[in-house]
Structure formats: structure tokens, C-alpha cells
KOLVEXVO-606142 format. One record per residue: x, y, z of N, C-alpha, C, O in turn. Coordinates in pm, whole numbers, padded with zeros to 5 digits, always signed. Layout:
<nodes>
XYZXYZXYZXYZ/...
</nodes>
This chain:
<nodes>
-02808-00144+03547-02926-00208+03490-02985-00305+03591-02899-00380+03638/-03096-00322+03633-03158-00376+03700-03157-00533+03648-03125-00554+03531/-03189-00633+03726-03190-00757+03746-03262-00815+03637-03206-00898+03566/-03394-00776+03613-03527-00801+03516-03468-00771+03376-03392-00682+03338/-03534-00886+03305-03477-00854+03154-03634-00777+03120-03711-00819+03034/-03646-00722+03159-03770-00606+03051-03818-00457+03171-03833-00465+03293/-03825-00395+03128-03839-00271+03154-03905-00135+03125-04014-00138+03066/-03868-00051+03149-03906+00070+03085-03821+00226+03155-03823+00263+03273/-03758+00290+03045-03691+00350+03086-03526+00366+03187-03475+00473+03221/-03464+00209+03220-03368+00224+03301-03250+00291+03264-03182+00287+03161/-03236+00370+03400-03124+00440+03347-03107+00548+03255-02996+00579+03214/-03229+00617+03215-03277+00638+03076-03275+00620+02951-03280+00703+02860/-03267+00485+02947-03302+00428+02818-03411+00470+02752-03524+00447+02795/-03384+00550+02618-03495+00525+02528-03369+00502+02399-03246+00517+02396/-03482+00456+02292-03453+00386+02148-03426+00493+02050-03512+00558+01991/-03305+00506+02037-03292+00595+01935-03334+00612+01837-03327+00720+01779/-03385+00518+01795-03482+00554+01641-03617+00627+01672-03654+00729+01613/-03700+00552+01789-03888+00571+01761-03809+00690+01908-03812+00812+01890/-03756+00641+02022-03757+00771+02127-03868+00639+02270-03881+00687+02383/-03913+00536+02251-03980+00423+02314-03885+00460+02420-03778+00515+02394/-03938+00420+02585-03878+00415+02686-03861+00213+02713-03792+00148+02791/-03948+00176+02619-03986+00005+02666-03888-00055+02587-03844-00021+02477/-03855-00160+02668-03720-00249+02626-03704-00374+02718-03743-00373+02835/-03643-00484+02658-03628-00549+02711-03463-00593+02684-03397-00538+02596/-03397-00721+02793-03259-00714+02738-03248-00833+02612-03314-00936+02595/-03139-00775+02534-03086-00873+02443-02972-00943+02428-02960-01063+02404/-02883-00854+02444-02719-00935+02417-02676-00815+02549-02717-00704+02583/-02550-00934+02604-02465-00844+02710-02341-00922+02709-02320-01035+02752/-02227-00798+02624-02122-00843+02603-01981-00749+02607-01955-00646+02546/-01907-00822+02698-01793-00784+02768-01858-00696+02853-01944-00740+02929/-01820-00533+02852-01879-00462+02915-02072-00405+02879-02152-00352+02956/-02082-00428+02792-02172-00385+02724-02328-00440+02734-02329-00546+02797/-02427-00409+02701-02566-00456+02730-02630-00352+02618-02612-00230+02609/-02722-00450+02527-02796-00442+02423-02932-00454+02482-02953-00546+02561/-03042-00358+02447-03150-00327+02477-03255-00376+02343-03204-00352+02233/-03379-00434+02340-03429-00460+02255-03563-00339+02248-03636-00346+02348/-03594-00256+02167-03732-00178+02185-03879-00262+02168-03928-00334+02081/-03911-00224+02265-04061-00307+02258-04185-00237+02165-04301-00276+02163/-04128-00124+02090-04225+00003+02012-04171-00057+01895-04259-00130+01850/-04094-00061+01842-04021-00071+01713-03933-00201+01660-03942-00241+01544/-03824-00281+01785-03762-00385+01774-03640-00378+01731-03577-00476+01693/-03576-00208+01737-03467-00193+01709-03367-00267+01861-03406-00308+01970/-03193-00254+01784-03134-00304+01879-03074-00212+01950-03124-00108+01908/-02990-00183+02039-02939-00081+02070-02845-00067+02197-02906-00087+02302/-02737-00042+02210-02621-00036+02324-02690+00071+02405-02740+00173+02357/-02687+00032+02555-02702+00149+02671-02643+00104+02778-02658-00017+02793/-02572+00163+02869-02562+00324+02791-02487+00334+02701-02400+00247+02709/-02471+00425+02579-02371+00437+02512-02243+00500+02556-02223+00577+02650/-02152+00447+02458-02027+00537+02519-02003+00689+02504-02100+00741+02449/-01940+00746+02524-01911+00907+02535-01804+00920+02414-01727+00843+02357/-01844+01080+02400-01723+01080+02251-01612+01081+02265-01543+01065+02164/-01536+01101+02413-01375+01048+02434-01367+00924+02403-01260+00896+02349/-01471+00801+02424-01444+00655+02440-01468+00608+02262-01404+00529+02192/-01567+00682+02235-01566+00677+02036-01452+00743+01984-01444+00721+01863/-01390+00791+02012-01242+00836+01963-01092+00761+01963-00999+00751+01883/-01130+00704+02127-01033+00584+02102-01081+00440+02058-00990+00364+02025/-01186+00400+02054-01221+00267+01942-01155+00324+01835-01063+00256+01790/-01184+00463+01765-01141+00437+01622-00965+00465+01599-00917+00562+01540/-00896+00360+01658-00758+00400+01683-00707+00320+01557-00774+00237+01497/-00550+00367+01520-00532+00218+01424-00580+00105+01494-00653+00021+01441/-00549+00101+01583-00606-00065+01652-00784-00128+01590-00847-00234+01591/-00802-00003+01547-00960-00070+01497-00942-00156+01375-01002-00260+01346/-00837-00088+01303-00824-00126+01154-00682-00230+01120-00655-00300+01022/-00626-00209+01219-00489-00310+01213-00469-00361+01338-00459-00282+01432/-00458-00517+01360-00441-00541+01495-00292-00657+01472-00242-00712+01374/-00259-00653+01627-00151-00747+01625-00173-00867+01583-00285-00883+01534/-00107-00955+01586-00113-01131+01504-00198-01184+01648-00283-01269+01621/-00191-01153+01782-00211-01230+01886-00356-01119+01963-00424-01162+02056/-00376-01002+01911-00465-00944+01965-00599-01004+01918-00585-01058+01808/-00738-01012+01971-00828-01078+02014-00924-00980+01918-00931-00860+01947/-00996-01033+01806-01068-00923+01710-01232-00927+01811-01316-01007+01770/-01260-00862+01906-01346-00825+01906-01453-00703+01925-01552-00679+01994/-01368-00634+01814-01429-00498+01746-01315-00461+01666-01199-00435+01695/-01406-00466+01510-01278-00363+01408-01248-00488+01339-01306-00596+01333/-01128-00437+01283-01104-00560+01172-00945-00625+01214-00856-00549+01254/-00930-00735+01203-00812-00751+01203-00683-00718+01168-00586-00706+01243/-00689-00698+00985-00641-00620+00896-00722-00586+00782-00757-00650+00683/-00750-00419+00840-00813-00333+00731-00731-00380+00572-00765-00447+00474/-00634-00320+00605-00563-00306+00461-00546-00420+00375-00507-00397+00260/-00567-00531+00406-00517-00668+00308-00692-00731+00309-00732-00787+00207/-00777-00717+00417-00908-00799+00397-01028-00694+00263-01120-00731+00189/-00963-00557+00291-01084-00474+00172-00986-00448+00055-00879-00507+00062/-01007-00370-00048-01013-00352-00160-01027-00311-00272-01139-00354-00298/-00995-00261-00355-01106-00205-00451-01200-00273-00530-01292-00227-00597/-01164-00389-00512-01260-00502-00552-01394-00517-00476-01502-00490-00526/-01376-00566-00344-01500-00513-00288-01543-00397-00288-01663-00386-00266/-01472-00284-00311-01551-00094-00282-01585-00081-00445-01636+00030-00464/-01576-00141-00545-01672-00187-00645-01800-00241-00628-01897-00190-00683/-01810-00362-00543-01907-00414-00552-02017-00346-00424-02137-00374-00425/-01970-00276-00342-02048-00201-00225-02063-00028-00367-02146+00057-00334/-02008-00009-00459-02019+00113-00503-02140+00087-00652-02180+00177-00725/-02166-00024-00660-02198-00100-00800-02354+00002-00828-02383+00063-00931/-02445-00010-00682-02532+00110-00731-02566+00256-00787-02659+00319-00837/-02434+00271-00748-02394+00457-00793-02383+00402-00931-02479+00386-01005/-02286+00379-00954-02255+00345-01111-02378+00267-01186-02377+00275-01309/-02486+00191-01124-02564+00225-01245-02626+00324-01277-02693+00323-01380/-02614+00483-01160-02643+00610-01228-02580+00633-01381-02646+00670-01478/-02471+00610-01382-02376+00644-01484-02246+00709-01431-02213+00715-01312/-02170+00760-01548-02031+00832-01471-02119+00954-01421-02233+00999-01436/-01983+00988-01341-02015+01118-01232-02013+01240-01264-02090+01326-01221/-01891+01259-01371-01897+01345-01467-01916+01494-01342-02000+01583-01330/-01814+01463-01282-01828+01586-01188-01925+01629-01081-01918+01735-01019/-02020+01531-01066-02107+01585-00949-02058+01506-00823-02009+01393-00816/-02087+01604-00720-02046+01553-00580-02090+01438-00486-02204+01429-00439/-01993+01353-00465-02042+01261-00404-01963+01258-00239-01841+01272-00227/-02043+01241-00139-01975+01199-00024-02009+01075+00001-02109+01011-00032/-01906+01045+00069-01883+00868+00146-01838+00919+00282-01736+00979+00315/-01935+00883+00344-01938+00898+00548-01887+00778+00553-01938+00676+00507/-01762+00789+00623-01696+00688+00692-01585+00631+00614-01530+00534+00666/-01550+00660+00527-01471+00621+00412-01344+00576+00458-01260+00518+00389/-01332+00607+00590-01197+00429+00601-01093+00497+00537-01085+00616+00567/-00990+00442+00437-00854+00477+00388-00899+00517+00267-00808+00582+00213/-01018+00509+00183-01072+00558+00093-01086+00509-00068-01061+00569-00173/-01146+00348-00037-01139+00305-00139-01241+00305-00235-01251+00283-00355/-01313+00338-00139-01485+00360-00231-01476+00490-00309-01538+00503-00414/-01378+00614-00245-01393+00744-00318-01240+00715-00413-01199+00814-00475/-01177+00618-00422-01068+00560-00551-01179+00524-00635-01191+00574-00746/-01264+00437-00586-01378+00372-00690-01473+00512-00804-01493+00521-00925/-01514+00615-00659-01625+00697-00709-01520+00785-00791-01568+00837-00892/-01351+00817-00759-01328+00906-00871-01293+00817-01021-01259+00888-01116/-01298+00718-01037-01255+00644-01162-01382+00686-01180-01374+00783-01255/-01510+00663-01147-01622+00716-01202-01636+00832-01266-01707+00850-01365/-01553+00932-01198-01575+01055-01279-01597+01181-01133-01559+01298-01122/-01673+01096-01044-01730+01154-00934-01622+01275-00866-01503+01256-00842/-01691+01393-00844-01604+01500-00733-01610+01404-00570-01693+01431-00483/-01536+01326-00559-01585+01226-00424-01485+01299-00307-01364+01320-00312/-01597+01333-00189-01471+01336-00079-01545+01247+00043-01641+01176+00015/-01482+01258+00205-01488+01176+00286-01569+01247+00410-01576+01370+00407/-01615+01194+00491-01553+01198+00596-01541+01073+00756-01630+00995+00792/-01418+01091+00817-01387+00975+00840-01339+01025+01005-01272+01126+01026/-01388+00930+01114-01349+01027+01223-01201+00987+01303-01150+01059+01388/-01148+00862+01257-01038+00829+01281-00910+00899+01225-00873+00874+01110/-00850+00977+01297-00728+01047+01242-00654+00925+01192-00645+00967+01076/-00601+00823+01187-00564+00722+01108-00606+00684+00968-00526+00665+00877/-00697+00678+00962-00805+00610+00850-00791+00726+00784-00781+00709+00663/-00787+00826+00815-00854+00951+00763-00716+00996+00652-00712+01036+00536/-00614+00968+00750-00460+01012+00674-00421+00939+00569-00355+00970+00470/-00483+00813+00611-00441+00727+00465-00482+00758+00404-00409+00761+00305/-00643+00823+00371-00733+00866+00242-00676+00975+00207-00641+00987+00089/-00654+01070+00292-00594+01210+00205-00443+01166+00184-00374+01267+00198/-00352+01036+00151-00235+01014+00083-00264+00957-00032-00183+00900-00105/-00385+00971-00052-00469+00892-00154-00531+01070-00256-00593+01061-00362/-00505+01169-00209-00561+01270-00218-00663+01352-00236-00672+01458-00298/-00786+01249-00136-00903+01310-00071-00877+01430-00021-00770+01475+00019/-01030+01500-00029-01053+01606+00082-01131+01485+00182-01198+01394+00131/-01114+01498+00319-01204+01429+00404-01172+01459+00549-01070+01425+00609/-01291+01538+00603-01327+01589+00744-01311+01491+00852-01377+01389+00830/-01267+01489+00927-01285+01441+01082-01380+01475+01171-01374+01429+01285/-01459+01540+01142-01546+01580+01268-01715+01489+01161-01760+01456+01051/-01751+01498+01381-01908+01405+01283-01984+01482+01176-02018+01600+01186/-02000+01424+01099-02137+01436+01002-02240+01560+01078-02313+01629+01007/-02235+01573+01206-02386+01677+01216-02301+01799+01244-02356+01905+01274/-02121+01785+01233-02085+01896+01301-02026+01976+01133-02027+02099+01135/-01983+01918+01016-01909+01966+00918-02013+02054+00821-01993+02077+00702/-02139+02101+00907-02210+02217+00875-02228+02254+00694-02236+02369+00650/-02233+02127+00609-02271+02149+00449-02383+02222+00457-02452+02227+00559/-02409+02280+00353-02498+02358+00278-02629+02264+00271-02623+02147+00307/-02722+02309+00233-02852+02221+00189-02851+02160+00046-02854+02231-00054/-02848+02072+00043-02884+02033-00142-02742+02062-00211-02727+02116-00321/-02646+02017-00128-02524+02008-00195-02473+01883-00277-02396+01887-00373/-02528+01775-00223-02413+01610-00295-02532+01579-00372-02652+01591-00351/-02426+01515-00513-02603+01374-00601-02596+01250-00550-02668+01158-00588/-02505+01241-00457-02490+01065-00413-02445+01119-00234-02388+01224-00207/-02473+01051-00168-02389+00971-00037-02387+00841-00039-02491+00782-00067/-02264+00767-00010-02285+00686+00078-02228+00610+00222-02136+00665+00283/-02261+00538+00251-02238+00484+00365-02221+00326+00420-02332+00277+00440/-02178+00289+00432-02144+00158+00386-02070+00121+00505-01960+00168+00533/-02169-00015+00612-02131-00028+00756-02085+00076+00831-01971+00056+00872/-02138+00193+00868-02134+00312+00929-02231+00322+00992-02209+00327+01113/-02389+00328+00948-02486+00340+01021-02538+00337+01178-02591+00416+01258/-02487+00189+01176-02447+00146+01277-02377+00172+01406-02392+00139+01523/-02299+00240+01340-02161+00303+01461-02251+00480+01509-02230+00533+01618/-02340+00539+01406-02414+00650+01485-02472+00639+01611-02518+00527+01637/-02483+00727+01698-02512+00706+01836-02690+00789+01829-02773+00787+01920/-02706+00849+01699-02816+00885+01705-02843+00854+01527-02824+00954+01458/-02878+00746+01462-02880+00748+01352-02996+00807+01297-02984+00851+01183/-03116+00821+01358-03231+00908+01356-03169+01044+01293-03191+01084+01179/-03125+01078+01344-03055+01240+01333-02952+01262+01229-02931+01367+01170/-02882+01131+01212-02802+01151+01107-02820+01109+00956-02746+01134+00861/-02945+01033+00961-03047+00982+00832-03108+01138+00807-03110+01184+00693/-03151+01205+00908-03194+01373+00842-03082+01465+00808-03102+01562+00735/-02977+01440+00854-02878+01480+00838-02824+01502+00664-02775+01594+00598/-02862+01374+00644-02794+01323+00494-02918+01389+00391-02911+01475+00303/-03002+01329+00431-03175+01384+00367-03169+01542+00381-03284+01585+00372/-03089+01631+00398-03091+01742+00458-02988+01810+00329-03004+01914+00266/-02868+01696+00319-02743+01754+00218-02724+01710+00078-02640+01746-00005/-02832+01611+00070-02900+01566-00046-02937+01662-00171-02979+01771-00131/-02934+01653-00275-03008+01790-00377-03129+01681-00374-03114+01573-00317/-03274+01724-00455-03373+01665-00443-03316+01583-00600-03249+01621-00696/-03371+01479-00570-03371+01341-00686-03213+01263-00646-03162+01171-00709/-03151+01338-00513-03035+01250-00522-02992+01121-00485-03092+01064-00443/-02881+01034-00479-02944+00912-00425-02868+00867-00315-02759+00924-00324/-02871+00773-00190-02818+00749-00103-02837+00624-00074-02945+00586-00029/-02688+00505-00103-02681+00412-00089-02554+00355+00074-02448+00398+00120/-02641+00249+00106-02594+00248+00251-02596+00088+00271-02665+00018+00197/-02529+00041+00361-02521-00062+00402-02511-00082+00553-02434-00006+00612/-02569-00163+00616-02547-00202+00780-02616-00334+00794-02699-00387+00721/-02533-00395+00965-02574-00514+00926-02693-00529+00969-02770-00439+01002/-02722-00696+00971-02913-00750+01005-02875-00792+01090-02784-00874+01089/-02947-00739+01218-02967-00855+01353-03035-00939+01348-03051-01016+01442/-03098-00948+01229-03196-01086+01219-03164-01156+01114-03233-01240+01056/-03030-01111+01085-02998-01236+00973-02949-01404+01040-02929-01410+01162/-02934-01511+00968-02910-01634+01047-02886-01650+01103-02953-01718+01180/-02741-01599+01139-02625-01612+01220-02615-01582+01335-02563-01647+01425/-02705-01398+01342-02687-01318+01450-02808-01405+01484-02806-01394+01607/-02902-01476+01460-03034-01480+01522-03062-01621+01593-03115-01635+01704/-03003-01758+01479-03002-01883+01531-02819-01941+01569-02785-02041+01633/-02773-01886+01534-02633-01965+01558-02540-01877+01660-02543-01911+01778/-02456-01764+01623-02358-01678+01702-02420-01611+01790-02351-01594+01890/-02555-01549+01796-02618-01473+01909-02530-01371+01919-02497-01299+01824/-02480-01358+02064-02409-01256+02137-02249-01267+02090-02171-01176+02115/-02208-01391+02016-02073-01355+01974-02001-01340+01866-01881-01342+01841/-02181-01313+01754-02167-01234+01619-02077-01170+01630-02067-01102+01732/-01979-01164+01533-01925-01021+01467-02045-00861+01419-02004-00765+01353/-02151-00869+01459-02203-00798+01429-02258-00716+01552-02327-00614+01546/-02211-00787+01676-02214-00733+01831-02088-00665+01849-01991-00740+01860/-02069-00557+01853-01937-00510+01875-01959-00370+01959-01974-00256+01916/-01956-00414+02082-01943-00329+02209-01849-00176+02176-01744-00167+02113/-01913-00088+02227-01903+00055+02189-01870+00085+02045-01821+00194+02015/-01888+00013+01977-01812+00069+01772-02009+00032+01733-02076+00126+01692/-02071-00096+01751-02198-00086+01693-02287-00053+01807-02315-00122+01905/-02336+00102+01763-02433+00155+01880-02558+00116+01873-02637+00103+01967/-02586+00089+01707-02802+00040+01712-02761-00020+01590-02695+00019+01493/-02832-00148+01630-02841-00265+01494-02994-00304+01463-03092-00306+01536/-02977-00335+01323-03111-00282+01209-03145-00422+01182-03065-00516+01180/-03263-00428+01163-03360-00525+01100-03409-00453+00941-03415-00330+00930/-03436-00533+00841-03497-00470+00739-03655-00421+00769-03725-00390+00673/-03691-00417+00864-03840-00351+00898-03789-00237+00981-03875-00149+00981/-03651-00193+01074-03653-00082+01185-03610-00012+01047-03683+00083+01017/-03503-00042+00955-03432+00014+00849-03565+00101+00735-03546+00211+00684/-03664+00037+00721-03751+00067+00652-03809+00176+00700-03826+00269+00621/-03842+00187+00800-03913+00252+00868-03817+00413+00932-03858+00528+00948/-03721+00370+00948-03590+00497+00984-03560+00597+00829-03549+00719+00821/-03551+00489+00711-03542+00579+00619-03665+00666+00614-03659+00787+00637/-03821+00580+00570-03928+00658+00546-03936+00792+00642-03982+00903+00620/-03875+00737+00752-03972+00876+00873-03846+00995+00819-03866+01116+00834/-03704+00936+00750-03644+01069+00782-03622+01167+00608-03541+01252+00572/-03745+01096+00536-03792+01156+00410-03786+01106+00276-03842+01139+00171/-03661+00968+00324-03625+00916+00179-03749+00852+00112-03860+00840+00163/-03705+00809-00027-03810+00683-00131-03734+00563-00083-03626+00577-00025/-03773+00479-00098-03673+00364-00076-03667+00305-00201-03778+00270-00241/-03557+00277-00290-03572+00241-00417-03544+00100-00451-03583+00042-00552/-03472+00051-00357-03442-00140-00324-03418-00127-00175-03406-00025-00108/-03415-00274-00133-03351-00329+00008-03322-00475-00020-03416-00545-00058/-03228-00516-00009-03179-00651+00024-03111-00706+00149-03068-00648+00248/-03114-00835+00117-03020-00865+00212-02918-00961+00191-02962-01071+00158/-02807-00953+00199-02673-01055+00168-02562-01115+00219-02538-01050+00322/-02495-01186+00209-02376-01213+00287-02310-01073+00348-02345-00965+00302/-02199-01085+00468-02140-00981+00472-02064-00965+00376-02065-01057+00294/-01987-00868+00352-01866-00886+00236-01783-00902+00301-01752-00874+00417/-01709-00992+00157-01601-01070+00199-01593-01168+00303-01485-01227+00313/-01700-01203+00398-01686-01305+00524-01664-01448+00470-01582-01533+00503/-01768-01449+00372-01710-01617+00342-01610-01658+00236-01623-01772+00190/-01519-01587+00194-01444-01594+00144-01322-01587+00249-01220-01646+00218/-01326-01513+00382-01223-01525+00463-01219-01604+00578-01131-01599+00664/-01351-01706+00578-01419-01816+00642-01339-01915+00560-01252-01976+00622/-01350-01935+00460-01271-02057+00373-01147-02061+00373-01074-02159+00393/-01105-01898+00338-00944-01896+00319-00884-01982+00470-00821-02087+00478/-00931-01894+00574-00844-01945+00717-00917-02108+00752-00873-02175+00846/-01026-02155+00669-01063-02305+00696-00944-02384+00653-00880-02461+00724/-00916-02343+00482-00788-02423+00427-00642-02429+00446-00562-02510+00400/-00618-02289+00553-00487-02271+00632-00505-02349+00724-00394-02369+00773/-00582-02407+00779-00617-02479+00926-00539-02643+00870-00451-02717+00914/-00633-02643+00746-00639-02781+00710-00443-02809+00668-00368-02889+00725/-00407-02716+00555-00292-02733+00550-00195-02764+00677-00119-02861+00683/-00213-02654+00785-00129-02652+00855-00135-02773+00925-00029-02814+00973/-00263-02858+00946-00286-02974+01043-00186-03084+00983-00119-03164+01049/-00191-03065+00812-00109-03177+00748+00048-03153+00770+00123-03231+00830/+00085-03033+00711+00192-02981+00756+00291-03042+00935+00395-03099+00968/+00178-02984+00994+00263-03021+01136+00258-03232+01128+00363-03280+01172/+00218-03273+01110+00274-03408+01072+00379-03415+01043+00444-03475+01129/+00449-03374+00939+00592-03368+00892+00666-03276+00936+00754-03222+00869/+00632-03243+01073+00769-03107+01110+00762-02980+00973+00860-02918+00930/+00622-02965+00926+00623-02848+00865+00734-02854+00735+00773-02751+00682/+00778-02987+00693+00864-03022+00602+00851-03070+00450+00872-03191+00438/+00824-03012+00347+00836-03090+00246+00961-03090+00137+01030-03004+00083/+00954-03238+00135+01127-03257+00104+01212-03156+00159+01191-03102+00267/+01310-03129+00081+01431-03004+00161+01362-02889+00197+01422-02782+00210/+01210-02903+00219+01182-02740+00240+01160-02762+00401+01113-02853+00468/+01220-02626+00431+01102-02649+00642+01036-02546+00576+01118-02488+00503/+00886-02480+00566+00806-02393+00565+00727-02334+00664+00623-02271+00643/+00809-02371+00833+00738-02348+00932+00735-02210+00956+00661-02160+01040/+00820-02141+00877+00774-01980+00898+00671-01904+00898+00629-01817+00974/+00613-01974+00743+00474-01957+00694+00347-01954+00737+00238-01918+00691/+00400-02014+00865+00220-02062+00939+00291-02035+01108+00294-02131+01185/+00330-01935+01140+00337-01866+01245+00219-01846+01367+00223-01866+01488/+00117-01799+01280-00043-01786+01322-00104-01888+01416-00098-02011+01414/-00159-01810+01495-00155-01913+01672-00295-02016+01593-00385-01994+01511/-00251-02122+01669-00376-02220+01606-00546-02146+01704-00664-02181+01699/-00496-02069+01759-00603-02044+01816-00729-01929+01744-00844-01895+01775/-00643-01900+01645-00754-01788+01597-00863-01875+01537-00863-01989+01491/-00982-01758+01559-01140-01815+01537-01159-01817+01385-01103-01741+01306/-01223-01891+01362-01252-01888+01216-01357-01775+01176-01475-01795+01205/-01324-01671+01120-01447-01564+01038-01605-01670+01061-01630-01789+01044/-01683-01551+01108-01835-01598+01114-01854-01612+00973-01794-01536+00897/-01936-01708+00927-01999-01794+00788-02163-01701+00784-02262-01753+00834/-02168-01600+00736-02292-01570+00738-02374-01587+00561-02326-01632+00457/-02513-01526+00592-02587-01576+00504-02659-01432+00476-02624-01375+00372/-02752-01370+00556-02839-01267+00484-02794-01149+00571-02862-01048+00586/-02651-01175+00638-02657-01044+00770-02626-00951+00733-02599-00874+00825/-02615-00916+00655-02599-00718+00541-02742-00690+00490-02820-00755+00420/-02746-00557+00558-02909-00527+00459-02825-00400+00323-02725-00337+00355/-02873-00389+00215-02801-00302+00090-02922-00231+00095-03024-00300+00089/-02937-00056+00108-03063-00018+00052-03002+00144-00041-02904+00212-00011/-03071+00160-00124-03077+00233-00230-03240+00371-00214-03354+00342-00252/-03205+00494-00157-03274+00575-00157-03296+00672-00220-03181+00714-00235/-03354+00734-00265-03376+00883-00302-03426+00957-00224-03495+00912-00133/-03399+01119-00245-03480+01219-00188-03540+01271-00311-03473+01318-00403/-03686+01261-00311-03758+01369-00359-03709+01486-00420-03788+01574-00458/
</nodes>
């Protein structure tokens, strides 16, 4: 990448959404460099990585990391931070369809598969697909059907599912253009498709964390959405748009507080040699004082709710 923060075309950069060669720079982190489109204002990693290098991001290491490994991409611990509590409240729009009562629903990206635990209490025929052979094994011990290969390669029928969804995935497409027709493509007509990804223009990413958002995550988030690029990506690739919001991430400030009040305990704690009365409880708080506290966000999730025609 050349010296100049604005451009056109380097390297061959264009914007995966509009196809714009004009850009200027935005975030450049670790190895990585975020391009801003000067046509549209989407965000976007270039170059992107290759599908050997998207294969190993999605390792367990994405979803479970050591006590001392450095979270910057993936989650620390998948399994204890989500839920079915949250894959309720990310599933809450399907269900005001009603039960599922047997019609097909897919969930792209479905992780260990708590949203399709959610969609079958619904009633829903729910399956996956998930490209991490990890993630993927936990869901079918859960006894999903759910594919490993991308979304443009598992070749569905036309007008097969009444629901998709997608839920912080978007994001991680290297061509989401293509994979918004993709879905609009496997859709039956009147079906609905609820999705989530985050806002680069929510508070956090925009006046406070910048470049060391959790929502910057070098080769895992390939193009990050504004509620105007988002608007505009659904319309061109056929949907209605039936809501859009914008909200906290899930679960962030709840795991912003939790590790605020471990901080605080532990500060009191180490005063007393970690001692109260006959207890030592220094086992308990093992956890390097160095970990970062969860970003505190405010509107950085956009929720949108589509139909196809």
C-alpha cells in the first residue's frame, strides 16, 4: 500500500459491496489495513486473506482461548460467554412469525448451535452451516445437519428455507454482495431473513476504541457496515427491509461489568493475602491482572429483519 492515505485502486482494491476503485485509509491493525470507499463508505480489509488463512482463523482457537492468550480475534470463551439465553434474544424475530411447525430454517454460521437449539424448540426443521470443523462438531453432537463448505458452494435449490439467519457472520464474508444474493436466491418468496453485524459507526468504534474496537478484527472481519452501506446492500440484493436497529453488542456490557467487579474484588482481596478469616481464596482469581476489560459499547450491532418478495 502506498504511503498516501487516499487513492484509487491500489493493489486492486475495489469495495466489495458498490465494486468503487476509490478509497481512502482507515484502520491498520497488526498486519492488516482497512480501506474506507469513497462511492459508498463501506469498510473493508485489503488485501483480504486467502481461504487457507480463513480456515485457520476459524480454529478452536477462535472460540476457546488460553487464560494468557491475547483476544484479538474470536472470543475468548465461546462456550461459557453465549447461550441459549442470548440465541433467544438474537432469535426473538423469527418467533414473532410463530412456531415453525416444520418449515425450514437455516442459520449461516451457527457456531456450536444454539440458535438452531432455540429454532428447534420452535418447532423449526433448523440446520447449519458452519465452516469451522470445530464449531461445526459441537452442533452436530447437538444433532444438527450442518455443512462446512461456504454458503455459495452447498449448491441449495431455489426457494427452499422460510427463515435464514445470520447473526455476526456478515461480516466475516469476503464477498457479502454475493452472499446477500446468495440467501435472496434460497429464500421461498415472502420468506424472512434476520441478520445481525456490527456498526462501524457506532460510539465506540467511531469516538472512543477506533482501531482497537473489538469490532476490528484482522482477517475474521472482512467488510464492516454502517446502517446506510447495510441498507443499501440489502435493497440492491432484492430484499424489503422490514426493521433496522441498532444496539448494544450482546452480552458486552454485561461482561464489561462482570470482569469490572472481579477487578474490584480482587484489588480488595490482595490487601489481605487473598484471605478471609480461615479462608485463602487465592485460587479463585488466578486471572492475570492484565486482561482488558470487554469494550462498553452502545449502538455497535445493527439487527435487520428482511423479506423476499
Amino acid at each position: 500500500m502506498p504511503e498516501s492515505l487516499n487513492g484509487t485502486g491500489s493493489g486492486g482494491a475495489r469495495c466489495p459491496l458498490c465494486g468503487s476503485p476509490g478509497w481512502r485509509s482507515e484502520f491498520r491493525k497488526q498486519d492488516a489495513v482497512y480501506l474506507r470507499c469513497l462511492s459508498c463508505s463501506a469498510v473493508y480489509q485489503h488485501p483480504q486473506p486467502t481461504r487457507e488463512q480463513l480456515q485457520q482463523v476459524y480454529s478452536k482457537e477462535y472460540y476457546v482461548k488460553s487464560e494468557w492468550s491475547p483476544q484479538y480475534v474470536g472470543y475468548r470463551d465461546y462456550l461459557t460467554s453465549t447461550d441459549l439465553q442470548s440465541a433467544r434474544k438474537l432469535f426473538a424475530p423469527v418467533t414473532a412469525l410463530g412456531e415453525g411447525a416444520g418449515r425450514r430454517l437455516l442459520d449461516i454460521g451457527c457456531a456450536t448451535g444454539n440458535v438452531l437449539e432455540v429454532a428447534r424448540q420452535h418447532g423449526w426443521n433448523a440446520s447449519g452451516i458452519e465452516i469451522s470443523p470445530w464449531a461445526a462438531a459441537r452442533a452436530r453432537e447437538r444433532g444438527f445437519t450442518v455443512s462446512e463448505r461456504q454458503l455459495e458452494e452447498c449448491e441449495f435449490e431455489p426457494a427452499v428455507f422460510d427463515a435464514v439467519t445470520l447473526f455476526d457472520v456478515l461480516e466475516h464474508f469476503p464477498d457479502p454482495a454475493a452472499s446477500l444474493r446468495t440467501i435472496h436466491r434460497i429464500l421461498k418468496p415472502g420468506g424472512v431473513f434476520v441478520l445481525e453485524t456490527p456498526n462501524v459507526e457506532g460510539v465506540a468504534v467511531r469516538y472512543f476504541s477506533r482501531v482497537n474496537s473489538i469490532i476490528v478484527q484482522p482477517h475474521a472481519h472482512l467488510v464492516l457496515f454502517s446502517e446506510k452501506t447495510l441498507r443499501e446492500a440489502l435493497t440492491k440484493s432484492g430484499f424489503v427491509i422490514l426493521s433496522m436497529k441498532a444496539f448494544p453488542m450482546t452480552g458486552t456490557m454485561r461482561e464489561y461489568f462482570k470482569t469490572l467487579f472481579r477487578r474490584v474484588v480482587k484489588s480488595a482481596l490482595h490487601r489481605f493475602d487473598y484471605r478471609i478469616g480461615p479462608l485463602n481464596v487465592r485460587k479463585y482469581f488466578k486471572k492475570s491482572d492484565e486482561i482488558e476489560l470487554p469494550e462498553f459499547t452502545f449502538n455497535d450491532s445493527l439487527h435487520a429483519v428482511a423479506k423476499r418478495d
